[in-house]
NUKE-568675 format. One record per residue (C-alpha): residue number from 1; residue in three letters; x, y, z. Coordinates in nm, 4 decimals, padded with zeros to 6 digits. Example, Ala and Ser with C-alpha at 12.3 -4.5 7.8 and 13.67 -1.06 7.14 Angstrom:
2
<1, "ALA", <01.2300, -00.4500, 00.7800>>
<2, "SER", <01.3670, -00.1060, 00.7140>>
// end
This chain:
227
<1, "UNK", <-01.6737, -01.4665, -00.7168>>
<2, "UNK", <-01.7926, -01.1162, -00.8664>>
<3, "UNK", <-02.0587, -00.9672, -00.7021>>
<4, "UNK", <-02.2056, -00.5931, -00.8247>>
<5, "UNK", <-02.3120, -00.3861, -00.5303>>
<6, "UNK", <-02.4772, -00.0266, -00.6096>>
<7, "UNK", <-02.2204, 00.1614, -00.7673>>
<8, "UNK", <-01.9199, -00.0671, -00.7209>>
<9, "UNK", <-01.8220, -00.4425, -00.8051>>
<10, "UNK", <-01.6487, -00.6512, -00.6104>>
<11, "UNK", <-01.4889, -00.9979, -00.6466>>
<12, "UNK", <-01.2668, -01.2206, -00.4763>>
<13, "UNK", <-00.9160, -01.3299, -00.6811>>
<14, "UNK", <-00.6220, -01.5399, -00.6369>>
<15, "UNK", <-00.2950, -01.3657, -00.7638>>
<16, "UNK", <-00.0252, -01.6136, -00.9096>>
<17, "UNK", <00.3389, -01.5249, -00.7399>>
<18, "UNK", <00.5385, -01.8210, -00.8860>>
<19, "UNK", <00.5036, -02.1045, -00.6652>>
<20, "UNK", <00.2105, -01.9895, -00.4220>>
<21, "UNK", <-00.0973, -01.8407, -00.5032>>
<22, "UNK", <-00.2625, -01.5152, -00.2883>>
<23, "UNK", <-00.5969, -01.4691, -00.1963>>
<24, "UNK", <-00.7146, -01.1022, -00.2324>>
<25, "UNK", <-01.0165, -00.8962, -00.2445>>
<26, "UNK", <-01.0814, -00.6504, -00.5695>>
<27, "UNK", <-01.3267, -00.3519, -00.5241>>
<28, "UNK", <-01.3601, -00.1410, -00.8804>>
<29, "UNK", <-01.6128, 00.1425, -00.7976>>
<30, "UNK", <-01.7814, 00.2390, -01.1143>>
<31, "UNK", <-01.5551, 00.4521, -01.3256>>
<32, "UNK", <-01.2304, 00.4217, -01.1180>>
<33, "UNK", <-00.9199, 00.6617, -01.2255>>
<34, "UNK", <-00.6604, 00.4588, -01.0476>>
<35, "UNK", <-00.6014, 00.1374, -00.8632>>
<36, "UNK", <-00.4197, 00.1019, -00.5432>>
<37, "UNK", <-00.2678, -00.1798, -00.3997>>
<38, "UNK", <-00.2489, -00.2653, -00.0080>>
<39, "UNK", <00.0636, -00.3783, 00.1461>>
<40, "UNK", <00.0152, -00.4756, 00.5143>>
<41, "UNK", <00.2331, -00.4539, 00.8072>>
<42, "UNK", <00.4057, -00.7646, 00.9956>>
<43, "UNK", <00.1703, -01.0250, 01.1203>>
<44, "UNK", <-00.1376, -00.8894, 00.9528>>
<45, "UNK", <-00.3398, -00.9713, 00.7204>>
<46, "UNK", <-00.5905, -00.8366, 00.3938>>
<47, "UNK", <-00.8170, -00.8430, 00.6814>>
<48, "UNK", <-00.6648, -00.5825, 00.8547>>
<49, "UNK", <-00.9660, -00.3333, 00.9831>>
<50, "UNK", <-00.7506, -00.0486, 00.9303>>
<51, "UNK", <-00.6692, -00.0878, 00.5793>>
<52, "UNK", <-01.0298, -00.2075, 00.4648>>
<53, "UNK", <-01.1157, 00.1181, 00.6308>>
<54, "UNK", <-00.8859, 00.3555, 00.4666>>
<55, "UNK", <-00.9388, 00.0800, 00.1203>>
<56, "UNK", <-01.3236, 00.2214, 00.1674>>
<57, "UNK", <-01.2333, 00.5812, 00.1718>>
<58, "UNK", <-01.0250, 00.5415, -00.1205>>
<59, "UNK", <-01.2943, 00.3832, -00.3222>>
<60, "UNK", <-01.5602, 00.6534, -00.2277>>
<61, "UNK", <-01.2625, 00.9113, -00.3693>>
<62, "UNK", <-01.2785, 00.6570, -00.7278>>
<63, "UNK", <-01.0092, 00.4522, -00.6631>>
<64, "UNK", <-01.0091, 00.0588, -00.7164>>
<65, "UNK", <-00.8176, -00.1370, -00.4190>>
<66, "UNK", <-00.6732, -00.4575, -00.4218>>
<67, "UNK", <-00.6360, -00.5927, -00.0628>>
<68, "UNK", <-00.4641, -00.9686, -00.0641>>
<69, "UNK", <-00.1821, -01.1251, 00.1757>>
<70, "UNK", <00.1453, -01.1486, 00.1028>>
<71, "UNK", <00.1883, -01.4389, 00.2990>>
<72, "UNK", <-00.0283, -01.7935, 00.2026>>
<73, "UNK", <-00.2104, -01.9509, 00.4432>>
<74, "UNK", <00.0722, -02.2220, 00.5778>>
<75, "UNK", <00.3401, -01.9334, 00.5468>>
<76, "UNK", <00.1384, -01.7692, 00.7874>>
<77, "UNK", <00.0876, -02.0303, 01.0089>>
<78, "UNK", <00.4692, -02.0742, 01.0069>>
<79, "UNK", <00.5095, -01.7235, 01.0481>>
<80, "UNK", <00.3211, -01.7208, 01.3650>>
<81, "UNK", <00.5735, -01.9174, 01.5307>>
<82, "UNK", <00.9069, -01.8596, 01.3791>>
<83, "UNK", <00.8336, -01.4893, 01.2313>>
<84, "UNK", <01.0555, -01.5885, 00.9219>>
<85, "UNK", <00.8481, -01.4056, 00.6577>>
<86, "UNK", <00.7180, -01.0902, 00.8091>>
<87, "UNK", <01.0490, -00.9288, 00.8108>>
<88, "UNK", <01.2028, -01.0765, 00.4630>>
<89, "UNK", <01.1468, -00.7347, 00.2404>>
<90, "UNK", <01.2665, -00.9389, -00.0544>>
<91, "UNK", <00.9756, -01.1382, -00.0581>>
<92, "UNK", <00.6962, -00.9375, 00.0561>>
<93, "UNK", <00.8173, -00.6642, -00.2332>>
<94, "UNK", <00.8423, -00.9158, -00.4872>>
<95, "UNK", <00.5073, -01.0595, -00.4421>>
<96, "UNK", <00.3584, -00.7351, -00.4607>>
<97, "UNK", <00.5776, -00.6308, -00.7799>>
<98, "UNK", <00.4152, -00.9630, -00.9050>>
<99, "UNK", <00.0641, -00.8581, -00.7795>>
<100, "UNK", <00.1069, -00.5427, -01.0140>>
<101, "UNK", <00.1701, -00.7520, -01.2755>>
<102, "UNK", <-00.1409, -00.9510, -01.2482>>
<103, "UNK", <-00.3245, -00.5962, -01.2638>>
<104, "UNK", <-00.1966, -00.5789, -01.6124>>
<105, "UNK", <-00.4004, -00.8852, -01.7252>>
<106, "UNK", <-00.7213, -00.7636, -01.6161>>
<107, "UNK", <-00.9154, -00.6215, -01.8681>>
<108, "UNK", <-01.0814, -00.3631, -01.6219>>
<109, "UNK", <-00.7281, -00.2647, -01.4742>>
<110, "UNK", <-00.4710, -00.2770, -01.7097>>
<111, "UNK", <-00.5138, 00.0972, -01.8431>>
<112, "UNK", <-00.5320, 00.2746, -01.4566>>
<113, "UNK", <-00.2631, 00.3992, -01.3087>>
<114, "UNK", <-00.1389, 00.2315, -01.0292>>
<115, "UNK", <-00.0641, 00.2881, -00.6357>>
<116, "UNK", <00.0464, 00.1606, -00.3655>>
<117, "UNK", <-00.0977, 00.2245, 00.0411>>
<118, "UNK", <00.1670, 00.0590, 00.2598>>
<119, "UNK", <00.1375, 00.0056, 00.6229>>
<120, "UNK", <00.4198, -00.0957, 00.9139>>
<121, "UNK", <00.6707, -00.3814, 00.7441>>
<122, "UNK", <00.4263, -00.3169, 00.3632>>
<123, "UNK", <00.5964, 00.0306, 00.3647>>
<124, "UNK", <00.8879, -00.0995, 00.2956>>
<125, "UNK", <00.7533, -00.3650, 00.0928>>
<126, "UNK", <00.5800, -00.0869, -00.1521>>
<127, "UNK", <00.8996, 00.1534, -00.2063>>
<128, "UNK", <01.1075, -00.1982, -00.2987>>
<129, "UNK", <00.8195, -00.2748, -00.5449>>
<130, "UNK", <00.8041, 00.0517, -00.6590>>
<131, "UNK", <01.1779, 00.0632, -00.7208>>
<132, "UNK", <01.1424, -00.2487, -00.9218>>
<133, "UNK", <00.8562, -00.1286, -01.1212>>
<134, "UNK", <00.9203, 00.2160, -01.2065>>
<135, "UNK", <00.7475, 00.2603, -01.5169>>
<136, "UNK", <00.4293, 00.1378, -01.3657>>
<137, "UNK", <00.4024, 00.2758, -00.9895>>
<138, "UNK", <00.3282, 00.6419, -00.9977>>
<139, "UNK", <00.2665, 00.7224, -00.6444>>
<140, "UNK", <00.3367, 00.5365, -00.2538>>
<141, "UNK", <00.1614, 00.6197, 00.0826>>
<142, "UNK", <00.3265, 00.5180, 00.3806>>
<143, "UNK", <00.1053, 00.4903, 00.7287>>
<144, "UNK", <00.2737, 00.4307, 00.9993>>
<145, "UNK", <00.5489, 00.2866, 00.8182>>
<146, "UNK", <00.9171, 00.1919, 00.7878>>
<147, "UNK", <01.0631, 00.3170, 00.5090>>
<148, "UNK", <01.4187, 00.2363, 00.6339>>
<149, "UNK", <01.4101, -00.1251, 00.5955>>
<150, "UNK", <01.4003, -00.0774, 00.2438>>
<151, "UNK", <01.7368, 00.0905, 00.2303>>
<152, "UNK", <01.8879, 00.3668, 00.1018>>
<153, "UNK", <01.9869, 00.2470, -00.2110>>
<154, "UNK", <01.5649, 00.1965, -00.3018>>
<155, "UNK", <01.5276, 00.5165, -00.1137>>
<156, "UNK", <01.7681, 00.7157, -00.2962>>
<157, "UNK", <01.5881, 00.5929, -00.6455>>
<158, "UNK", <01.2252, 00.5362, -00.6189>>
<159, "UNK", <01.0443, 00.7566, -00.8455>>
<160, "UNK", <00.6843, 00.7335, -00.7429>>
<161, "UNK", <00.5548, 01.0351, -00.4961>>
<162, "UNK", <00.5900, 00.9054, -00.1708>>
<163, "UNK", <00.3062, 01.0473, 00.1082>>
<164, "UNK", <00.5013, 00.8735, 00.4724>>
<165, "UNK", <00.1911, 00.9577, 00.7486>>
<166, "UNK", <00.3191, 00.8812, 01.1150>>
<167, "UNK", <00.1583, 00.9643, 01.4523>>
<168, "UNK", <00.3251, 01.2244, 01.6454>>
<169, "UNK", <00.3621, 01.0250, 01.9305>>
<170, "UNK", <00.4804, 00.7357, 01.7718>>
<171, "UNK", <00.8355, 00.8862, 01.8068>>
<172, "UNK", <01.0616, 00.6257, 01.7176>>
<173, "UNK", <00.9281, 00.5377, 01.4139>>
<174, "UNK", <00.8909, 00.9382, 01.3252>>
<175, "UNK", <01.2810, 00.9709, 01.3291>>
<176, "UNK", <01.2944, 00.6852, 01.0959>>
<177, "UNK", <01.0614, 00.8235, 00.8821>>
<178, "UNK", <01.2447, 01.1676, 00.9169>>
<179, "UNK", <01.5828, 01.0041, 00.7948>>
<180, "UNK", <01.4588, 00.7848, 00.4926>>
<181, "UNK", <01.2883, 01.1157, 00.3850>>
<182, "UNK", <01.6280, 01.3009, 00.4221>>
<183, "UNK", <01.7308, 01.0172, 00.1798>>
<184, "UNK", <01.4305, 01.0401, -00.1278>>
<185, "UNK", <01.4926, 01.1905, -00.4418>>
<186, "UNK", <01.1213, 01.1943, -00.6038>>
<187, "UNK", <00.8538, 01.4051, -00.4980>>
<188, "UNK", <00.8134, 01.3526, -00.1160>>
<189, "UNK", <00.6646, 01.4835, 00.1940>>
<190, "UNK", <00.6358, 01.3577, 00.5539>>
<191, "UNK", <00.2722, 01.4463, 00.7172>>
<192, "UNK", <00.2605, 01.4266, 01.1388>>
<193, "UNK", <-00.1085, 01.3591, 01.2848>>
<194, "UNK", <-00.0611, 01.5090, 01.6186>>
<195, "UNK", <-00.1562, 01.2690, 01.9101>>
<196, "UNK", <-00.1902, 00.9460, 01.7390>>
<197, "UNK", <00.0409, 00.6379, 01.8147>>
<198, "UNK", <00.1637, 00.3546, 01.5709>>
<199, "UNK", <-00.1803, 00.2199, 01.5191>>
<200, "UNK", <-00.3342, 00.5901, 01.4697>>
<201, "UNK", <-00.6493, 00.4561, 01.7361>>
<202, "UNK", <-00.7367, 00.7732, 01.8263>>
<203, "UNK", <-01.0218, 00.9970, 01.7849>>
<204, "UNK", <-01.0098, 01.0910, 01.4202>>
<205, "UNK", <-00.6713, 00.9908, 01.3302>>
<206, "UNK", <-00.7153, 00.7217, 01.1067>>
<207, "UNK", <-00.9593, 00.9423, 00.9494>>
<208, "UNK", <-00.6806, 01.1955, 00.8998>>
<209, "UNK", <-00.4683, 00.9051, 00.7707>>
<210, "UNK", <-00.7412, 00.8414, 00.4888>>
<211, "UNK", <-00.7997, 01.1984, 00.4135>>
<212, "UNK", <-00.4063, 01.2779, 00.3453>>
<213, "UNK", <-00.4115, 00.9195, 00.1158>>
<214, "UNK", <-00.7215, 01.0148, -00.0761>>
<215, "UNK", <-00.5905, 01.3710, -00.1436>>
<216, "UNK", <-00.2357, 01.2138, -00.2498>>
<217, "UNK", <-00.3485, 00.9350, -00.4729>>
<218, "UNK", <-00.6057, 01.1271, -00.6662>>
<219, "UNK", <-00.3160, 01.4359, -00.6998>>
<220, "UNK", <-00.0109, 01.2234, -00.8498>>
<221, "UNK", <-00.2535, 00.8907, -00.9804>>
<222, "UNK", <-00.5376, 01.0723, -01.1871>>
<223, "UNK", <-00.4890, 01.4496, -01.1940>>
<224, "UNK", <-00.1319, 01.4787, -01.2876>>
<225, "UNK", <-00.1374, 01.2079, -01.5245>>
<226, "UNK", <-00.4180, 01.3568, -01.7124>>
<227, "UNK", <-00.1719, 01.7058, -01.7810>>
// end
């Protein structure tokens, strides 16, 4: 279903990844530069409040999102209880490598650089991808991600520019941010927002989180790939 709301439309999809199919939600705000792709954490969802948020922010900056699972509706279900999918970086990558793909059939897609914004276990998930589609992934932003469970052989050879936002506080998962970084080749930079935890709750964090993406995205998506 398509439905055009003021300066935007948005419409529900189902991407193909070989044997399952994956509900998403497309928002193109009228004449988007880029599109960016959500990858979300472990046990979450398309639904996830914080990434619709931050997927808002993005499209008031002119930037199309694609939110959709990774998972199907009886993976999750299975997940729930045995938590066999939300940790298999394999799969999760390759569905979104095949997501990007689908982008390339649209008609109102194909020609926009693409991005992606992962979160927790997606982080990973998006650098993988990236690796894998090199030629069509020009920039990753990591919040609150793990960059390490994509290993350092993906680490050491992802070309897209890679934005990894933690929370100061969120300590453990800084250091492992702070090593994959150590690790990155392409262009790279690790941004702290001071007092937030994983889930950047506080006042103004995610905010922060969405500014830093915005101002990332729009840098390596639309304005250096118009030099």
């Amino acid at each position: 279903m398509s439905r055009q709301i003021a300066d935007r439309v948005e419409r529900d999809v189902a991407i193909p990844a070989r044997d399952a199919s994956l509900a998403g939600d497309l928002t193109v705000p009228a004449g988007a530069k880029a599109v960016v792709l959500f990858a979300h954490g472990s046990g979450s969802s398309r639904m996830s409040p914080r990434n619709v948020w931050v997927a808002t922010q993005l499209q008031r900056a002119g930037l199309a999102t694609l939110l959709f699972d990774l998972l199907t509706a009886g993976e999750e279900q299975r997940d729930a209880y045995t938590r066999e999918h939300r940790f298999d970086i394999p799969l999760l990558a390759g569905r979104l490598a095949l997501a990007t793909d689908w982008i390339d059939t649209q008609a109102e897609l194909q020609a926009l650089p693409v991005g992606y914004f992962g979160a927790s276990t997606g982080a990973a998930a998006a650098l993988v991808a990236a690796f894998e589609r090199k030629t069509r992934v020009g920039a990753v932003v990591s919040r609150g991600g793990r960059p390490d469970l994509a290993g350092p052989d993906v680490l050491a050879g992802v070309t897209a520019a890679t934005l990894l936002i933690v929370g100061g506080h969120d300590d453990v998962v800084l250091d492992l941010n702070r090593n994959a970084l150590a690790l990155m080749t392409c262009e790279k930079r690790l941004d702290v927002v001071p007092g937030a935890t994983h889930l950047f709750e506080e006042h103004g964090a995610l905010e922060r989180v969405a500014a830093l993406a915005s101002e990332w995205l729009v840098e390596f998506l639309v304005v250096q790939a118009a030099r």
